[in-house]
C-alpha positions as CSV (number, residue, x, y, z in Angstrom):
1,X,200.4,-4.7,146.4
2,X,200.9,-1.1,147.1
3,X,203.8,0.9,145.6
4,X,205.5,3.4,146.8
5,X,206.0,6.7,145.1
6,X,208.5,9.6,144.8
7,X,206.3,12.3,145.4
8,X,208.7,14.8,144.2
9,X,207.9,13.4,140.4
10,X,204.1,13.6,140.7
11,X,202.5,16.4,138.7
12,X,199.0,17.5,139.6
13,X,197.3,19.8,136.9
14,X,194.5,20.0,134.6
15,X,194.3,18.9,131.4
16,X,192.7,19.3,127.8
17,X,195.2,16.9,126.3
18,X,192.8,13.9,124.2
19,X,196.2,11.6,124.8
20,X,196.0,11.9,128.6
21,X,191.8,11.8,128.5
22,X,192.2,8.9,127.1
23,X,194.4,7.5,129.7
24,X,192.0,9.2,132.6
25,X,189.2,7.5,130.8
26,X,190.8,4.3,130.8
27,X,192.1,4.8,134.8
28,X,188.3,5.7,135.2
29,X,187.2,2.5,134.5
30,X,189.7,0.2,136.0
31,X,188.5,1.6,138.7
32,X,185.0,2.3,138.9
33,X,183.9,-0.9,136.8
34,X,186.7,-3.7,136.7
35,X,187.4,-6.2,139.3
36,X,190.2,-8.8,140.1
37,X,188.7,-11.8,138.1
38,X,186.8,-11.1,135.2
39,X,185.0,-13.1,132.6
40,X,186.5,-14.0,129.2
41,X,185.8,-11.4,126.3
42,X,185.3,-8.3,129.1
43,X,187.7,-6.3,127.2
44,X,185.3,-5.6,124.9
45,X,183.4,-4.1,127.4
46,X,186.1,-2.6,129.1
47,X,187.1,-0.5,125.8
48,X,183.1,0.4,125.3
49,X,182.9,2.3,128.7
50,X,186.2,3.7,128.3
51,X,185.1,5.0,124.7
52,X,182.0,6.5,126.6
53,X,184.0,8.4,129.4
54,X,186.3,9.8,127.1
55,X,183.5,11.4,125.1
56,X,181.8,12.5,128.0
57,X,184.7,14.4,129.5
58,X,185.7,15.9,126.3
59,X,182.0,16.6,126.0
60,X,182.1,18.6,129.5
61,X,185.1,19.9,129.1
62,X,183.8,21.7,126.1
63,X,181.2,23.1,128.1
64,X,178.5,21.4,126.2
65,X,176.8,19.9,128.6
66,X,173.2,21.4,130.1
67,X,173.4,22.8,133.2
68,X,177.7,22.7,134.3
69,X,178.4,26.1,133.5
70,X,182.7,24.7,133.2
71,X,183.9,21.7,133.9
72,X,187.6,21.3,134.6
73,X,189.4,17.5,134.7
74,X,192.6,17.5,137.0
75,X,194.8,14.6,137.0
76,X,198.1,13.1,139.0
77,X,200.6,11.8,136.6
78,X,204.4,10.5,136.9
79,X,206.7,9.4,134.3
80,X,206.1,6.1,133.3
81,X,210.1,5.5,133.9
82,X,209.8,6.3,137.3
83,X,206.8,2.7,137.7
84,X,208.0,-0.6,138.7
85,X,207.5,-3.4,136.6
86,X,205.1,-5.0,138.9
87,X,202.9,-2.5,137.6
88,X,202.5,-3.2,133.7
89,X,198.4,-3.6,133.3
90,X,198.3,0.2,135.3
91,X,201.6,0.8,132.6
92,X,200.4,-0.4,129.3
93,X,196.8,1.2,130.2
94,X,196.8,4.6,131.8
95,X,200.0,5.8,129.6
96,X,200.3,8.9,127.3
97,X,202.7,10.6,125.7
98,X,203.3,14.7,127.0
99,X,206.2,16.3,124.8
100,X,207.8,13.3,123.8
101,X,207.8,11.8,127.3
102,X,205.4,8.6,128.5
103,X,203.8,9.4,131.5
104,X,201.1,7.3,133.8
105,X,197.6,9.0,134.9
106,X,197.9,7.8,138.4
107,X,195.1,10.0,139.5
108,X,192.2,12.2,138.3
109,X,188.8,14.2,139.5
110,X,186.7,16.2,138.1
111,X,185.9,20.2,139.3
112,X,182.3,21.2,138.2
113,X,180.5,24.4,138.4
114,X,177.2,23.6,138.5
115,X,173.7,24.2,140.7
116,X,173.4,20.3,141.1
117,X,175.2,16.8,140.0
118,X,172.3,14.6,138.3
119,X,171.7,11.8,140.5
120,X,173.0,13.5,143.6
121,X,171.7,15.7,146.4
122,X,172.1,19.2,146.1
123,X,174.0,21.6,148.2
124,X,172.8,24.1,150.1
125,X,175.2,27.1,149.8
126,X,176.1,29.7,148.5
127,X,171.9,30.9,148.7
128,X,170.0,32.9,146.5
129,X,170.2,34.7,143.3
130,X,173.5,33.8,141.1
131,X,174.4,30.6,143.4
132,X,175.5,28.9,140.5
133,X,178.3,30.8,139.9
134,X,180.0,29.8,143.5
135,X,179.1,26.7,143.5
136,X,180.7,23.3,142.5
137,X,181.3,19.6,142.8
138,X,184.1,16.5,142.5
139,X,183.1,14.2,141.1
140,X,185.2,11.0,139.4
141,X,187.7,11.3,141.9
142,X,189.8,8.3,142.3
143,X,193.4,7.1,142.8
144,X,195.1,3.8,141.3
145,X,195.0,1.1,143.6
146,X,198.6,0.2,143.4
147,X,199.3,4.1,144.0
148,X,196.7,4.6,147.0
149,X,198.1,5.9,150.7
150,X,200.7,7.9,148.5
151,X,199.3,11.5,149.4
152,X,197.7,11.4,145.6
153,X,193.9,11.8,146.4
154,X,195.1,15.2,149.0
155,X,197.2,16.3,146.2
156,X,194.7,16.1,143.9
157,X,191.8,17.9,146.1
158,X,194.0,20.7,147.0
159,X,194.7,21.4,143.2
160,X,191.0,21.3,142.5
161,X,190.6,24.0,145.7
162,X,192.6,26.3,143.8
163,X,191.4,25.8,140.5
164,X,188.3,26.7,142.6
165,X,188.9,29.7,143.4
166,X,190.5,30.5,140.6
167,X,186.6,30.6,139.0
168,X,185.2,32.3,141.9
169,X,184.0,29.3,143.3
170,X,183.1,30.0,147.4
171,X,181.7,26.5,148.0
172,X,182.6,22.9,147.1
173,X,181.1,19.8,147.5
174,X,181.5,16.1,147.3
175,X,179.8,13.1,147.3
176,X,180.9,10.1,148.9
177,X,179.3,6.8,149.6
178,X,178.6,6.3,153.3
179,X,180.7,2.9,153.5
180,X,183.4,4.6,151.9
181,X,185.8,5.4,154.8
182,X,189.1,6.2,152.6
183,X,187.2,8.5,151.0
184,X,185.6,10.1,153.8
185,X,189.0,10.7,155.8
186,X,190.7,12.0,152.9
187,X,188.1,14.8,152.5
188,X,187.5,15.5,156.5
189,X,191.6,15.8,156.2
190,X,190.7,18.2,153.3
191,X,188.8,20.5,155.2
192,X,185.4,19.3,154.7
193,X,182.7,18.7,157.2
194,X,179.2,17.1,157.0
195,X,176.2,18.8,155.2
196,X,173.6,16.3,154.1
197,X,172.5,12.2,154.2
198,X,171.3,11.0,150.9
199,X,167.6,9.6,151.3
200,X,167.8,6.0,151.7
201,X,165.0,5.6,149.1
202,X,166.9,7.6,146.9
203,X,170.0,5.0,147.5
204,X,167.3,1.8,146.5
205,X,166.0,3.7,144.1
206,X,169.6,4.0,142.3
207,X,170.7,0.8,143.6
208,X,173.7,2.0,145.1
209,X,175.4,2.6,148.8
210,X,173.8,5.7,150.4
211,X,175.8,9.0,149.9
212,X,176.5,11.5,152.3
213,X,177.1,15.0,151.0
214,X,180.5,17.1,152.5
215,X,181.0,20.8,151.9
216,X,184.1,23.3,152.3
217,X,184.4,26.9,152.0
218,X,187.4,27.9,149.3
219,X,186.1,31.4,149.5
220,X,189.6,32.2,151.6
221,X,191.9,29.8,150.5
222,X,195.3,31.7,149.8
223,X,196.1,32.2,146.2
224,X,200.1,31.4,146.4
């Protein structure tokens, strides 16, 4: 079921925290990789790919990874007292301690300046010599299911604008799987519009739903 939220608890911000990675890892992978009815000893699993996200973000973060020139991970989070009990796995999973209060990773993306995300087509703009330096991509965006149709996902791509800009960035981009119509509304209500289709041999090649690549311009975005 879907909850409801009070938007005026939700903090959006970016974070270095290893508590709240943690939680973001472990968000990460109820959502990319778990499923309603899963086979006994999966935890196990479960735990193994969180363990691997969490050392891959702080790995980004850290900027030690070839070729993302800064790599920024912004997350949604509310208190956990402000959850309802029929939300304990989310709860007992995604929680983290900030200044002595528990809070829930509800939400999280990742901001990356880079020329190109591995696996992914590549953006066209900004051109020529230095377009690394405006250029970056989400990636890892995603929004708890219980929490989803609460304005989170907007929240959390209009933080990332600004961060954005923040590094000079003039262009941004997303990928998004072309079946994925949540996730293509959200980011045409975003401001982004249609750059590039994903090869379909690329998509068999990667056995995976073709992508679709979406760009907006943060270049004038204001600062307040």
């Amino acid at each position: 079921e879907t909850l409801t939220l009070d938007r005026s608890l939700l903090n959006v911000k970016e974070t270095i925290s290893e508590d709240e990675l943690w939680a973001t890892a472990c968000l990460r992978v109820r959502t990319f990789f778990v499923t309603q009815h899963q086979p006994h000893g999966i935890q196990d699993h479960i735990k193994y790919l969180a363990e691997r996200e969490f050392d891959a973000l702080k790995e980004r973060i850290a900027g030690k990874r070839i070729g993302f020139k800064r790599v920024s991970c912004i997350n949604a989070t509310v208190p956990l007292s402000q959850m309802s009990n029929s939300s304990d796995e989310l709860c007992s999973v995604c929680k983290y301690s900030d200044n002595g209060e528990d809070r829930i990773v509800i939400g999280s993306l990742d901001l990356n300046q880079c020329l190109r995300l591995p696996d992914e087509i590549t953006g066209k703009r900004p051109e020529g010599l230095g377009s690394d330096i405006g250029r970056a991509y989400l990636s890892n965006v995603c929004v708890a299911k219980e929490l989803q149709n609460n304005g989170v996902g907007s929240k959390l791509v209009a933080k990332s604008k600004k961060v954005a800009q923040e590094w000079g960035i003039t262009d941004l981009y997303v990928h998004v799987a072309v079946d994925n119509e949540p996730a293509r509304k959200l980011y045409l209500r975003s401001g982004f519009t249609y750059e590039d289709d994903e090869p379909a041999w690329q998509a068999r090649f990667l056995d995976r739903p073709r992508r679709i690549l979406l760009w907006t311009d943060v270049s004038g975005i204001s600062s307040l």
